[in-house]
C-alpha positions as CSV (number, residue, x, y, z in Angstrom):
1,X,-18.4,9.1,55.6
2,X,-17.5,12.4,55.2
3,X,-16.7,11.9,51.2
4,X,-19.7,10.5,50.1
5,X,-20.7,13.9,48.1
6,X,-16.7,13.9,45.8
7,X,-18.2,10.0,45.2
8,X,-21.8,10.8,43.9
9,X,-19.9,13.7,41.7
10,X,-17.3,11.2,40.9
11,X,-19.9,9.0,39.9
12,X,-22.3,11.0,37.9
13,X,-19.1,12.6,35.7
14,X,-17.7,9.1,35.4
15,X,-21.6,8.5,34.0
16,X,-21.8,11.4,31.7
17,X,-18.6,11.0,30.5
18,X,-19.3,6.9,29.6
19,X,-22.8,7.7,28.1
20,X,-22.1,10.7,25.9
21,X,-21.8,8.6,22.6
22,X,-25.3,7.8,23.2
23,X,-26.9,11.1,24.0
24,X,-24.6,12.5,21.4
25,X,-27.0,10.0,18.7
26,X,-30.1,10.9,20.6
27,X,-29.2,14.7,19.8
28,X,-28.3,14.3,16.6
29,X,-31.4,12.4,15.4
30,X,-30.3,10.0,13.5
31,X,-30.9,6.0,13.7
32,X,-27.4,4.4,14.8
33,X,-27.0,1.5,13.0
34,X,-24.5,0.2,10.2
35,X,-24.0,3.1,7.2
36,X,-25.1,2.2,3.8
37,X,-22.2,1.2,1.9
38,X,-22.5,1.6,-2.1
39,X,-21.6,-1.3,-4.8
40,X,-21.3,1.3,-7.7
41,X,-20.8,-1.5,-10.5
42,X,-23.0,-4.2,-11.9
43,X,-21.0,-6.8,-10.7
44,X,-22.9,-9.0,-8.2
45,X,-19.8,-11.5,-8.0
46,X,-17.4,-11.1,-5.0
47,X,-14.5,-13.6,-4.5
48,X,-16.1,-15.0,-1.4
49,X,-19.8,-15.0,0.0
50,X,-20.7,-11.5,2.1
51,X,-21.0,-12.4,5.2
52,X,-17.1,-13.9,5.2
53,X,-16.1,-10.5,3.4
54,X,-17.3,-8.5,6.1
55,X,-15.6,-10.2,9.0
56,X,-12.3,-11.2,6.9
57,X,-11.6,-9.3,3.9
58,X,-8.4,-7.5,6.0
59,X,-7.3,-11.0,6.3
60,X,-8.1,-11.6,2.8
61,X,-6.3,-9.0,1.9
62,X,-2.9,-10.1,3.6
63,X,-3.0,-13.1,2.3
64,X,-3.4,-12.2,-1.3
65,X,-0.4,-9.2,-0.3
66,X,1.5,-12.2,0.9
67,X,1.1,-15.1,-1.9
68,X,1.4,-12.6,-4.9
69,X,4.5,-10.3,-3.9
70,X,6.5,-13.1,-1.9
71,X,5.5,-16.3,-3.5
72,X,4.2,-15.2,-7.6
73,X,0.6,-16.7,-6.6
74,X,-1.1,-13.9,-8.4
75,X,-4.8,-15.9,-9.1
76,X,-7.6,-16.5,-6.7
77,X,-9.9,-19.2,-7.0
78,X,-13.7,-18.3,-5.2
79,X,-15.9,-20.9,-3.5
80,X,-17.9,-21.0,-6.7
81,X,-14.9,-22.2,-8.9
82,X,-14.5,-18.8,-10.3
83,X,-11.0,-17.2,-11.1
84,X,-9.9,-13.4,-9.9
85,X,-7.1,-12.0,-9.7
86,X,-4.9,-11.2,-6.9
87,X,-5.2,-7.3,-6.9
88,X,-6.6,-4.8,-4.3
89,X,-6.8,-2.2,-7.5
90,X,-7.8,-4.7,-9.8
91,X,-10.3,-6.8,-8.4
92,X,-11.9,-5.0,-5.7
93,X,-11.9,-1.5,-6.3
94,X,-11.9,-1.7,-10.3
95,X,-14.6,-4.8,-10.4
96,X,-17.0,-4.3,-7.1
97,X,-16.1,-1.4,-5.4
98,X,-15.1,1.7,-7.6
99,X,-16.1,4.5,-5.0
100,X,-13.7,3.9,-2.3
101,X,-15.5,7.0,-0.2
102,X,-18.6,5.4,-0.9
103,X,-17.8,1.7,0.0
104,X,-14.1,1.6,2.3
105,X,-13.9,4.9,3.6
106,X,-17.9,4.7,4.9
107,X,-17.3,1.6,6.7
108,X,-13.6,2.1,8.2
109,X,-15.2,5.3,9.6
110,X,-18.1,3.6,11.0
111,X,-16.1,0.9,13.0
112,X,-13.2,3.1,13.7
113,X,-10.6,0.9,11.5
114,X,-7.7,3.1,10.1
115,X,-6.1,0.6,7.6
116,X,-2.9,0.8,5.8
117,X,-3.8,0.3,2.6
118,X,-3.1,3.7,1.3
119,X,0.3,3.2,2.6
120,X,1.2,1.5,-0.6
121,X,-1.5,1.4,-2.8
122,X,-2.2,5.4,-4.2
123,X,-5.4,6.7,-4.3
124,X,-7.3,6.2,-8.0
125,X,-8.1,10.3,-8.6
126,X,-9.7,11.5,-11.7
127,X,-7.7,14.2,-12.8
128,X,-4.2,11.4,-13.3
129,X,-4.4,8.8,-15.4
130,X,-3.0,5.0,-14.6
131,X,0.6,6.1,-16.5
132,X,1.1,8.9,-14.3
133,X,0.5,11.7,-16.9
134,X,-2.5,14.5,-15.7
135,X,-5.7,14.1,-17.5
């Protein structure tokens, strides 16, 4: 077997290569592990229980996109009998989640999710108020 050295070199790149993620963690020194998403509002009321938000608020989402711009459904009733209304803007990032850095951006980083969101909904800044004049 005269190519049993170009397999063991083979091998151990393959090995580096697959298991740098990890030793990149162990040399940065920090815990991996979930990051530590902020709620920056007072409201402890989300349309649906948190364990089903984190595994299906993207489906959530669609759905709400879909019944309020193509069928007029613009109101959301929770498990808990409660009444919200059918707006990204509105609901989530005005009521729950104000800092979208903070609470989106953190997490979509964290599990590698690049959502299209932003390609209709604008960005809330600061410096430009909701009627498009500069603050």
């Amino acid at each position: 077997m005269h190519d049993a050295g170009k397999i063991m070199a083979g091998l151990v790149v393959f090995l580096a290569i697959v298991t740098a993620p990890m030793w990149y963690q162990l040399a940065k020194g920090e815990e991996p592990g979930p990051p530590e998403l902020k709620i920056a509002t007072g409201n402890q009321r989300c349309v649906a229980p948190t364990p089903y938000m984190r595994t299906n608020h993207m489906n959530l989402l669609d759905e709400w996109r879909d019944e309020a711009v193509r069928s007029g459904e613009r109101t959301h009733v929770g498990p808990d009998g409660t009444a919200y209304e059918k707006s990204f803007s509105v609901t989530c990032l005005s009521s729950c989640h104000s800092s979208k850095e903070e609470f989106c951006d953190r997490c979509h980083e964290y599990v590698g999710a690049r959502p299209y969101c932003w390609d209709c909904h604008a960005e809330q800044r600061a410096d430009i108020d909701p009627l498009g004049g500069r603050g």
